[in-house]
LUMLUM-149148 format. One line per field, with one value per residue (C-alpha): residue in one letter; x, y, z. Coordinates in pm, 1 decimal. Each point is the difference from the previous one (the first is absolute). Example, Ala and Ser with C-alpha at 12.3 -4.5 7.8 and 13.67 -1.06 7.14 Angstrom:
<sites>
zake <- c(A|S)
east <- c(1230.0|137.0)
north <- c(-450.0|344.0)
up <- c(780.0|-66.0)
</sites>
This chain:
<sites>
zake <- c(X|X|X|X|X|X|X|X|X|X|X|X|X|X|X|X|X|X|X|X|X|X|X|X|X|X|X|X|X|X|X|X|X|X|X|X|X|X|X|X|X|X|X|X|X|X|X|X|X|X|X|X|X|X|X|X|X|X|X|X|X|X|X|X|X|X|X|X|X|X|X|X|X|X|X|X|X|X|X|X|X|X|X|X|X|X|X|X|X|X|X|X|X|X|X|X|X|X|X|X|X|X|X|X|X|X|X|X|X|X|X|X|X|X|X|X|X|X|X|X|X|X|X|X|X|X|X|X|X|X|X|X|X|X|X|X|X|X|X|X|X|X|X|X|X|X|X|X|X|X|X|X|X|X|X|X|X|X|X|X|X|X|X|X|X|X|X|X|X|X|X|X|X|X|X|X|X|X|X|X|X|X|X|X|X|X|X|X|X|X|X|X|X|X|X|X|X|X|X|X|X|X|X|X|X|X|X|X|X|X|X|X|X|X|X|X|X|X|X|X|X|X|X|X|X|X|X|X|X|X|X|X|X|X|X|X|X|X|X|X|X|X|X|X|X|X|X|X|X|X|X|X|X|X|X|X|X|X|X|X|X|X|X|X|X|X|X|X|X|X|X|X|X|X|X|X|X|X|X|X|X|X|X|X|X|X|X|X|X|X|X|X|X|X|X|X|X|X|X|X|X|X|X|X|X|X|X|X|X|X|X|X|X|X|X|X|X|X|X|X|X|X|X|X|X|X|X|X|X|X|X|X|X|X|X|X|X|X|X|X|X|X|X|X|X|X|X|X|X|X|X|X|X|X|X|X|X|X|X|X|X|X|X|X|X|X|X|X|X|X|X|X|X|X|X|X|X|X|X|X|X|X|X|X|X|X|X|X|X|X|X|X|X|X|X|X|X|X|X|X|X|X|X|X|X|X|X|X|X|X|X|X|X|X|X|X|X|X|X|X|X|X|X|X|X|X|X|X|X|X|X|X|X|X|X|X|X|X|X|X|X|X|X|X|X|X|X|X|X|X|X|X|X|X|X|X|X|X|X|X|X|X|X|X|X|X|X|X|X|X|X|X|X|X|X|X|X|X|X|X|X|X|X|X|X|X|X|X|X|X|X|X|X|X|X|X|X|X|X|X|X|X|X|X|X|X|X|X|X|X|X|X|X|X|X|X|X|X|X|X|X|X|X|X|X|X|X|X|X|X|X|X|X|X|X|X|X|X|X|X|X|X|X|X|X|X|X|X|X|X|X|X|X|X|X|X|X|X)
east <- c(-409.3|-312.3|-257.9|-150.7|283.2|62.2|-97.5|-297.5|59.2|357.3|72.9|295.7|-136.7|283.9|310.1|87.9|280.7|-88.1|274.2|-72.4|192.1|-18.5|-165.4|-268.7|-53.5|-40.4|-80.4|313.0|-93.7|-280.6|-14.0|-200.6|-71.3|-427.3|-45.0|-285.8|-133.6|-67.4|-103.2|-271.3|-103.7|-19.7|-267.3|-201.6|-3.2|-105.6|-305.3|-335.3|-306.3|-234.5|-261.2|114.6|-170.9|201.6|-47.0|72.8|307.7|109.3|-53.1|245.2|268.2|-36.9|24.5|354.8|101.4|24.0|155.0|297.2|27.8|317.9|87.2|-80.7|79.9|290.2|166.3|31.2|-200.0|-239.5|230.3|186.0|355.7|40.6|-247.1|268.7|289.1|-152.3|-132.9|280.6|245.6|167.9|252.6|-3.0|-183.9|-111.2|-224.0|-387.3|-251.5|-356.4|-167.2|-342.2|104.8|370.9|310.7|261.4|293.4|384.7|262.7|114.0|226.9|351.6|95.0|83.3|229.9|45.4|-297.4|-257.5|-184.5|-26.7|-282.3|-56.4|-374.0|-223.2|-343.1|-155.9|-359.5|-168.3|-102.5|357.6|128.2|264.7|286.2|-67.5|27.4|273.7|216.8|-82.2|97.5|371.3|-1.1|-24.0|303.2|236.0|-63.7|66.7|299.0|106.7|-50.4|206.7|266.1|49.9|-86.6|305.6|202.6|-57.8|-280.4|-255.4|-292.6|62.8|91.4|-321.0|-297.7|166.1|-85.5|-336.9|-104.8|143.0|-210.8|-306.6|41.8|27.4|-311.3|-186.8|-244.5|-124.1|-321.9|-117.1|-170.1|267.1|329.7|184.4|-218.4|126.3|75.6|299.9|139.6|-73.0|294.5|229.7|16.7|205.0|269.3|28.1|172.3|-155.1|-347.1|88.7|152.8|-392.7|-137.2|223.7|-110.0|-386.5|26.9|227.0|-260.2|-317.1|210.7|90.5|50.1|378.2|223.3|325.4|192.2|303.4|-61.3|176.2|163.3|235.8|-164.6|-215.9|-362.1|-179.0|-290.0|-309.0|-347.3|-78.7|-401.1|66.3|299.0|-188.1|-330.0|-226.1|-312.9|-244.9|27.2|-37.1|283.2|236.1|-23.5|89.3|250.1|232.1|74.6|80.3|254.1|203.7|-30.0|78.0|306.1|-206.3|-271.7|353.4|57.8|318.2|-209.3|-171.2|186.5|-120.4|-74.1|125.1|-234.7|258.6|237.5|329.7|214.4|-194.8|3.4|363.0|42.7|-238.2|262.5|192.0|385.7|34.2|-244.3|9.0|195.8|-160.4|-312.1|112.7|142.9|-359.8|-174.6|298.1|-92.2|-329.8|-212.1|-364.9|80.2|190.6|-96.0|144.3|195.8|170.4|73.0|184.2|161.9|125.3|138.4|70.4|-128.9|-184.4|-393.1|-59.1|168.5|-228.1|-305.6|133.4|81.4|-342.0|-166.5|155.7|-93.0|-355.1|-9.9|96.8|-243.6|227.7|-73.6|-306.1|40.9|-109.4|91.2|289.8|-109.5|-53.6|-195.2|-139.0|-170.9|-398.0|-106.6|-381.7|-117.8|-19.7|-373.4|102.4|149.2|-110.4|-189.2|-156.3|58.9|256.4|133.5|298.2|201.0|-139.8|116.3|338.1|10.6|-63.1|325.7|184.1|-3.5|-66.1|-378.8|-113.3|-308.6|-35.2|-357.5|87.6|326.5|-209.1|-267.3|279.2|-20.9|-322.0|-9.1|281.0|274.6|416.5|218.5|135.2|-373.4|45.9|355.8|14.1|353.8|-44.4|53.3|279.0|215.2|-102.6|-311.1|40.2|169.1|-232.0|-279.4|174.8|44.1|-379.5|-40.2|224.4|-147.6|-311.3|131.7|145.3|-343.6|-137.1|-269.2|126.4|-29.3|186.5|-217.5|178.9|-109.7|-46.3|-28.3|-278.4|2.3|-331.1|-79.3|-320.7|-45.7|-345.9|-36.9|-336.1|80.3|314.4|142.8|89.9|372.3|-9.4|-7.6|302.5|313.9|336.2|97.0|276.6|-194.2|-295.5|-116.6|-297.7|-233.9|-405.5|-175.3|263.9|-315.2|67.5|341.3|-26.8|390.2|150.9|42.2|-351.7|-34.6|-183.7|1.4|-308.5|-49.2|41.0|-229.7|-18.1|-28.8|320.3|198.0|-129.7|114.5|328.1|295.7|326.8|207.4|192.1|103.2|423.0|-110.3|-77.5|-304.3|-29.8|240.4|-220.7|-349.2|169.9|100.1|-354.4|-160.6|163.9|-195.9|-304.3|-24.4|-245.1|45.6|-240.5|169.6|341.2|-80.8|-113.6|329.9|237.1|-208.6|58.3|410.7|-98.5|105.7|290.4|364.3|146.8|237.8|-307.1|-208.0|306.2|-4.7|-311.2|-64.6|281.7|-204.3|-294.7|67.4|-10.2|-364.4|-214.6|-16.1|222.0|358.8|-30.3|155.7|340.3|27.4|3.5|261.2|240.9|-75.3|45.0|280.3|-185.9|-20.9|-292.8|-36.9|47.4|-249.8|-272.1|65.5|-76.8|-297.5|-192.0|117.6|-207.6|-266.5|-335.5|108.0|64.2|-181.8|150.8|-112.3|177.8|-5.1|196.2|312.5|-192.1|353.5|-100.1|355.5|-156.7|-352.8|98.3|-175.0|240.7|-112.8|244.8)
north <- c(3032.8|12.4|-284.9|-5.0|-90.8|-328.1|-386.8|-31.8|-382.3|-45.6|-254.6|261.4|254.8|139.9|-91.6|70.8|69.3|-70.8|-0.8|-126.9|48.3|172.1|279.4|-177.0|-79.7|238.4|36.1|182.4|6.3|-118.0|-24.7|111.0|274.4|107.2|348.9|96.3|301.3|-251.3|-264.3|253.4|90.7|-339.5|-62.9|331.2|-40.7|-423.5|121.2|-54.5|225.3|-34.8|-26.0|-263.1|-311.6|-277.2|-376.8|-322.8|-2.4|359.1|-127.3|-300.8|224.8|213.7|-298.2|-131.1|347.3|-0.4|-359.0|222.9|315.0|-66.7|57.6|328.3|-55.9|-213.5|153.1|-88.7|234.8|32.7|-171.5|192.4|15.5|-102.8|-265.9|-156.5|7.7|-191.2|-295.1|-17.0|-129.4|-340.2|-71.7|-397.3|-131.0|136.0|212.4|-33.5|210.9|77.0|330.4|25.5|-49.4|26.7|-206.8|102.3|-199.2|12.7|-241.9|-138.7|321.4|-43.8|455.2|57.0|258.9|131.6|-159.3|120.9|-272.5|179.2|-192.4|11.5|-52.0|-12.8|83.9|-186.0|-34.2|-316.4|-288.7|-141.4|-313.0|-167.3|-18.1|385.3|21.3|-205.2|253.5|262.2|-93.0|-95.3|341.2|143.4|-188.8|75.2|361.1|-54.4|-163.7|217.3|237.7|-171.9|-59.1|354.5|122.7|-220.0|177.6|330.8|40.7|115.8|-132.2|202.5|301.1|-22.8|-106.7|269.0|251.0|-127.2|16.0|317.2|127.0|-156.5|152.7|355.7|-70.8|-197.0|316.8|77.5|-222.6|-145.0|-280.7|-127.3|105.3|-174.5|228.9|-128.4|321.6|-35.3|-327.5|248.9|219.4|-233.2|-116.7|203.1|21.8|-380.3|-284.8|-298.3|167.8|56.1|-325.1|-189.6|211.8|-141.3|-329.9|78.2|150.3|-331.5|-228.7|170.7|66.8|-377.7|-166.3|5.2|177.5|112.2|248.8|85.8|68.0|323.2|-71.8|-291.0|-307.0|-151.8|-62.2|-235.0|-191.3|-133.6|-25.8|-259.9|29.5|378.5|-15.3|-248.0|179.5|-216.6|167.1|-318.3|-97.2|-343.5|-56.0|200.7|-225.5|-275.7|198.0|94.6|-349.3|-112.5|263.7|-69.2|-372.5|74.6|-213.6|-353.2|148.2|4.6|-240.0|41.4|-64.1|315.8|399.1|312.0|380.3|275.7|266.2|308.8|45.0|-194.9|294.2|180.8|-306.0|-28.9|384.3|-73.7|-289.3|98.2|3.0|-292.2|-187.5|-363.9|-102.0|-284.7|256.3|261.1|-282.5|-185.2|345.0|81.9|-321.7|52.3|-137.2|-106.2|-342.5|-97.5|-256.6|-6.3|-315.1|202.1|255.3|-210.1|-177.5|321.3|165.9|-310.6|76.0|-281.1|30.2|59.1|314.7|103.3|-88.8|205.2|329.5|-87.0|-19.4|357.4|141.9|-100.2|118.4|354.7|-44.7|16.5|-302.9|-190.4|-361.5|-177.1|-295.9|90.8|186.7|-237.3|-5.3|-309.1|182.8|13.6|383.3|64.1|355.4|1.1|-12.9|260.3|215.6|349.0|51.7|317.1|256.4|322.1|-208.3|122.0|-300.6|23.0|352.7|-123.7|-286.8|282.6|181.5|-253.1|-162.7|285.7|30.2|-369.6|-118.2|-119.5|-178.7|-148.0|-183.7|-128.5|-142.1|-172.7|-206.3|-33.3|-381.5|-183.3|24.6|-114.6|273.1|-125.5|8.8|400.1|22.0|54.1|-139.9|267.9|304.4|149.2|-26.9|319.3|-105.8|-344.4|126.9|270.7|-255.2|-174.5|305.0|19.5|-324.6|55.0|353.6|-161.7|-279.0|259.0|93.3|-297.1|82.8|-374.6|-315.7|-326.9|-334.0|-349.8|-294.5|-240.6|-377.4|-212.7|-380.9|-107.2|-335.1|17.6|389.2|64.0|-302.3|95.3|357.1|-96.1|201.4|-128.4|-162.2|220.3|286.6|-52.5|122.4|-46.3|200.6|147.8|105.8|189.6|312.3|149.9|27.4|207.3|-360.4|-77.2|31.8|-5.1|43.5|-423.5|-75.0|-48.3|-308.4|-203.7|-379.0|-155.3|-339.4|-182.0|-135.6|-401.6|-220.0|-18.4|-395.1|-6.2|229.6|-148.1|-373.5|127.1|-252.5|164.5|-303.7|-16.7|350.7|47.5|215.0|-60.0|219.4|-65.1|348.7|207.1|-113.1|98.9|360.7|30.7|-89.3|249.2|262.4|-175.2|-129.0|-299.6|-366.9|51.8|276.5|-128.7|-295.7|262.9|184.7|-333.1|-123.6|314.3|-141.4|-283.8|165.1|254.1|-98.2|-65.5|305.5|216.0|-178.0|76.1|350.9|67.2|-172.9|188.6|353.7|-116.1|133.2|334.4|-70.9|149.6|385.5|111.5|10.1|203.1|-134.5|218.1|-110.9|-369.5|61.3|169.8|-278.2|-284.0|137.6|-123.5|154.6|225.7|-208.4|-371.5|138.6|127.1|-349.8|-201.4|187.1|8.2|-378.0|-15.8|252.4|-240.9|23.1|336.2|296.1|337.7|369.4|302.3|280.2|229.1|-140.6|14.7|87.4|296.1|175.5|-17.6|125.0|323.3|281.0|318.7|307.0|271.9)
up <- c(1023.0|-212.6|140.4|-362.1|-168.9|276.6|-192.5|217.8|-2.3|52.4|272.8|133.7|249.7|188.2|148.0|364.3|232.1|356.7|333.3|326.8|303.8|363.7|-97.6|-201.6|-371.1|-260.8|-368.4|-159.1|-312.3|-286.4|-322.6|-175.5|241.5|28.3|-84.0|263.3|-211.7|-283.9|190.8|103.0|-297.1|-176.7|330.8|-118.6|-334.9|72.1|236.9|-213.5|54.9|286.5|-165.3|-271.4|-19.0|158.1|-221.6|118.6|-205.3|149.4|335.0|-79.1|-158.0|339.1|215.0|-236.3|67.5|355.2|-27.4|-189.1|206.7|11.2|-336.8|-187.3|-401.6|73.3|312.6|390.2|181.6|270.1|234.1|303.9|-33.5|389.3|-65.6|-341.3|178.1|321.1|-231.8|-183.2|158.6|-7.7|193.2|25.0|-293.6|-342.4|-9.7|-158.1|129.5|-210.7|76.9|-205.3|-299.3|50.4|56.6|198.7|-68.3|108.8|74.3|387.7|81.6|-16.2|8.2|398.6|21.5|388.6|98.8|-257.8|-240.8|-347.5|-214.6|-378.8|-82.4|-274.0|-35.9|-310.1|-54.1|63.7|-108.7|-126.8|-39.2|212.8|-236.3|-48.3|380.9|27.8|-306.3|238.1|363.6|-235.6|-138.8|337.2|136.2|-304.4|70.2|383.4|-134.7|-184.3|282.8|276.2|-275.4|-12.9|351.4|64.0|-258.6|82.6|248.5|-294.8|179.2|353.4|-208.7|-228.5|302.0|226.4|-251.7|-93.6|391.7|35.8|-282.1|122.5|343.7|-164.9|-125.8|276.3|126.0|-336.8|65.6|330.4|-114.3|-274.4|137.3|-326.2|-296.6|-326.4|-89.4|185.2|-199.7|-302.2|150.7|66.9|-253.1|-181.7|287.1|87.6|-220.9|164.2|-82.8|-331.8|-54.7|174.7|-264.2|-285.2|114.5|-31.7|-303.5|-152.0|124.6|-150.5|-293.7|-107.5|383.5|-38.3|221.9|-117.2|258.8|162.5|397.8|107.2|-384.9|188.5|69.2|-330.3|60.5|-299.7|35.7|-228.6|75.0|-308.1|-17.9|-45.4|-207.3|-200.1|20.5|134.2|127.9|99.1|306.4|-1.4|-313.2|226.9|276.5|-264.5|-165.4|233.5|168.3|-367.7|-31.2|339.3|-129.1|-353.3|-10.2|41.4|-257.4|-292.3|-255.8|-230.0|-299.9|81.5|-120.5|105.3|-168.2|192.7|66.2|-53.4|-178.9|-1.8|39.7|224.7|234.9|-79.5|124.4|345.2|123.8|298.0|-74.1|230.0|-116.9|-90.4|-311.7|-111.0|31.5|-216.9|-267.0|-30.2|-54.4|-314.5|-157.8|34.0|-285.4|-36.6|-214.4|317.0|185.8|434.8|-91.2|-348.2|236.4|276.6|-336.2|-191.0|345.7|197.1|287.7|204.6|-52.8|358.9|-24.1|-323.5|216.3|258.1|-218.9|-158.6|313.8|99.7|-343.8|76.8|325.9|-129.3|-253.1|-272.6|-183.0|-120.4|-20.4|-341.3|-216.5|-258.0|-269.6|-351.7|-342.8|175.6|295.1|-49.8|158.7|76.8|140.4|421.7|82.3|280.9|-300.3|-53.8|-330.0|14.7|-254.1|85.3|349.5|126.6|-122.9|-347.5|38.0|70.4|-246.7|-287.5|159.2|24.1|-336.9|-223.9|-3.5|-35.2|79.5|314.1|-70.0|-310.7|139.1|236.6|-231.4|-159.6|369.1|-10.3|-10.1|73.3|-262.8|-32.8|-83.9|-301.8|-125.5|53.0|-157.6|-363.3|-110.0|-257.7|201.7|80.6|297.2|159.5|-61.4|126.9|353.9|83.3|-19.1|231.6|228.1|15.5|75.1|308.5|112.6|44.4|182.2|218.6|46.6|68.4|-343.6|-136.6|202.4|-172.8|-58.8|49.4|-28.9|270.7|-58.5|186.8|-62.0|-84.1|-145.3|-99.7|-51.0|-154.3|-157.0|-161.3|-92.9|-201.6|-289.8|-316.3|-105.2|-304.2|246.0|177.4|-29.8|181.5|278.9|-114.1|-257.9|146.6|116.3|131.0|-258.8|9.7|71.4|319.2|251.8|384.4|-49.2|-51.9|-127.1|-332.7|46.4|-21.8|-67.9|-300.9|38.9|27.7|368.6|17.6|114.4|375.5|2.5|-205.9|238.0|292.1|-113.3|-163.6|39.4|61.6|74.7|-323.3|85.5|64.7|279.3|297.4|143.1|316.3|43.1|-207.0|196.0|294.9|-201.1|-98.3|322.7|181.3|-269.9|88.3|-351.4|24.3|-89.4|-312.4|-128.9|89.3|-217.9|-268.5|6.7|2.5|-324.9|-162.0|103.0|-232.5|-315.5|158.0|22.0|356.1|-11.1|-54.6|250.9|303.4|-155.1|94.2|316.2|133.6|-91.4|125.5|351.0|-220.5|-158.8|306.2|-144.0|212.9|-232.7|-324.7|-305.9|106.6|363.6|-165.7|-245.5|275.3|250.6|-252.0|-214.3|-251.9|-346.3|-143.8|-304.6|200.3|253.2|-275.9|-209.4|291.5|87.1|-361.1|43.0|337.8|-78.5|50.3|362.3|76.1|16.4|-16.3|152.6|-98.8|329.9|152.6|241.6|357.1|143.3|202.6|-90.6|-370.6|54.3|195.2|-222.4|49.9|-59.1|-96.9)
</sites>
């Protein structure tokens, strides 16, 4: 194996195969495997002059390279064999041990076979996260699973150590001081299915972290490491990252839909025969104008069951989660976007949709804008759809983020910076226009602030309603008395079906609920809810952001 040609950052070292028992514990196999000879010369050629001049900042390097001696471009060396397969072992309890720089982890063992232990391990640099930790103690026992399911079948597991130990014994003399040369692993390789198949499994994971095998071709291995599958390289977002996708299900909202990231019939093609119906029939119907609850309605089956299948689809990173696609949407560019010139995605943007322009679709986003602002009703279908295909792609990609807007109530919002009446528009009626500053809300009040005398001494006992209820509503929000006086006189000139209308939102009107999430929870209509709030607009202020729903911000990276 060429050391040059090794990620020198990948968190994946090597993976081990350890067995204890009467005779001691031994390393039967690692992967990848050190070649010594190159290990030697990667030292030689790394050894500076004598007489060079050593800096301050060489002398730190020097000092971070002992911290790693460990690691040589990406692999597990400079560790004895005899030394591995001593540490790791784990017999009672999971198994998390840091050498320098590395992390030895495995699960509690659960492979005895005639009184030997059998232990897989892997060695992954450190510093990593918990969650990350946590993935990789549960790969380890679904492989020794999958192991004792089939050493119980057919006795693969006695078969495959015995000939690994008899091949290291053949080989024991060749160096006194490391009696297990990787050399060795290098010819076993090629004679020994359980090596081959650790070796699958280290190549899966550094390819996208999912394994997909069949152990001794019988018993099905799968398994997803999501921040690699998902390709999330910072640390401290993959600690975040990965608890929201074993959680996913309480993060789902059935006025959300989702984009798959392949395509449908190749996703179709990867689903075991006996996999779950309801699975395969949510993935047929897929469609990005769906919303969860349209597909629970158009397949009848129970939303719990679409969380569930969505939850899987996730897992497997298979599916992004996004608001249903519509004219309505408002799409800005993703400030973690990449907008460099000849990028790999650009590269594959041009390839995918017949040498557009990358750059200039994305300028289009520049500022927030609807996508019926971007649809000419003039062009042609083809046109029309393939629009809509970009649109998507880069969702996929995480290039476009969607604004909403969240509603705060606000009595007495600037009261001395004010815009004009003549400048307002209804709600329904407005989009993000080159003045919208701060992202500060369509919806912006005109009136001219009352006199606070006059609020404060404001008689509401010819009222119908009684507001003793809606003090108590507003208290709760901390609203205070003067500006809950402010709010009932602006009640003064409403009707009382308005007024219950939107009292009963104002639990909503704390910038939490975007204008979707209201309309689901409510049943109420698009055009009641937009009436009522032009209606109510010299309370309320409005922010247009990005969902903070953690299942919605996740930035994949294809």
């Amino acid at each position: 194996m060429d050391l040059k040609s090794q990620n020198d950052s990948f968190e994946l070292l090597a993976i081990l195969l350890v067995s204890q028992g009467s005779s001691g514990s031994h390393l039967l196999f690692k992967y990848p495997f050190t070649d010594q000879g190159q290990i030697k010369n990667f030292k030689q050629t790394s050894k500076k002059s004598a007489y060079s001049i050593i800096s301050t900042e060489n002398r730190n390097l020097s000092l971070l390279d002992r911290e790693q001696k460990s690691i040589v471009n990406g692999l597990l060396c400079g560790l004895n064999n005899d030394v591995l397969a001593n540490l790791c072992q784990s017999i009672n309890e999971q198994l998390e041990l840091k050498i320098d720089n590395v992390f030895f982890l495995g699960c509690k063992s659960i492979l005895k076979i005639n009184q030997v232990t059998f232990n897989i391990v892997f060695a992954l640099r450190s510093p990593l996260p918990r969650p990350a930790i946590r993935c990789y103690q549960m790969l380890s026992l679904a492989i020794s699973k999958s192991l004792l399911k089939e050493e119980t079948n057919s006795g693969y597991l006695t078969h495959q150590s015995k000939m690994l130990q008899d091949f290291l014994d053949e080989h024991q003399n060749i160096d006194e001081n490391n009696r297990r040369l990787d050399s060795s692993f290098s010819d076993v390789l090629d004679k020994c299915q359980l090596a081959q198949e650790i070796k699958i499994i280290y190549e899966s994971i550094r390819k996208d972290g999912v394994v997909d095998i069949s152990v001794n071709n019988c018993v099905n291995l799968s398994f997803c490491l999501p921040h690699l599958a998902y390709k999330i390289l910072d640390k401290c977002e993959q600690s975040n990252f990965v608890e929201v996708i074993f959680s996913a299900s309480k993060y789902l909202e059935p006025y959300f839909g989702i984009v798959l990231l392949t395509k449908r019939e190749e996703l179709v093609r990867a689903l075991p025969s006996n996999s779950n119906l309801y699975c395969r029939m949510f993935i047929e119907k897929y469609n990005p104008v769906y919303s969860l609850a349209n597909y629970s309605a158009e397949l009848d089956i129970p939303i719990k069951e679409i969380y569930a299948i969505v939850e899987h689809l996730i897992y497997w990173a298979k599916v992004k989660v996004i608001y249903p696609i519509s004219e309505n949407n408002f799409y800005i560019i993703n400030p973690n976007a990449q907008l460099r010139i000849n990028t790999k995605i650009s590269i594959e943007f041009g390839d995918e949709f017949d040498n557009a322009s990358y750059h200039y679709v994305l300028s289009l986003f520049s500022e927030a804008r609807a996508l019926s602002d971007l649809l000419d009703p003039r062009w042609p279908r083809e046109k029309h759809t393939m629009f809509i295909n970009i649109v998507i792609w880069l969702l996929q990609r995480s290039v476009l983020i969607q604004l909403h807007d969240y509603l705060f109530l606000m009595p007495k919002k600037f009261e001395h910076q004010r815009l004009a009446c003549d400048k307002i528009s209804k709600l329904s009626d407005v989009s993000y226009d080159e003045e919208n500053e701060c992202s500060i809300s369509r919806l912006e009040c005109g009136a001219c602030s009352e006199n606070s005398n006059d609020t404060e001494n404001a008689d509401y006992r010819n009222s119908t309603l009684c507001y003793d209820e809606f003090r108590e509503i507003l208290s709760d929000f901390k609203i205070s008395e003067k500006d809950q006086q402010h709010i009932f006189k602006a009640f003064e000139v409403k009707s009382e079906a308005d007024i219950k209308l939107f009292m009963r939102l104002v639990p909503y009107f704390n910038g939490m609920y975007n204008i979707e999430s209201i309309v689901y929870k409510e049943q109420i209509s698009w055009s009641d809810l937009y009436t009522l709030l032009d209606k109510f607009k010299d309370l309320l202020f409005v922010s247009s952001y990005e969902d903070p729903n953690p299942l919605i911000r996740i930035n994949i990276r294809i």
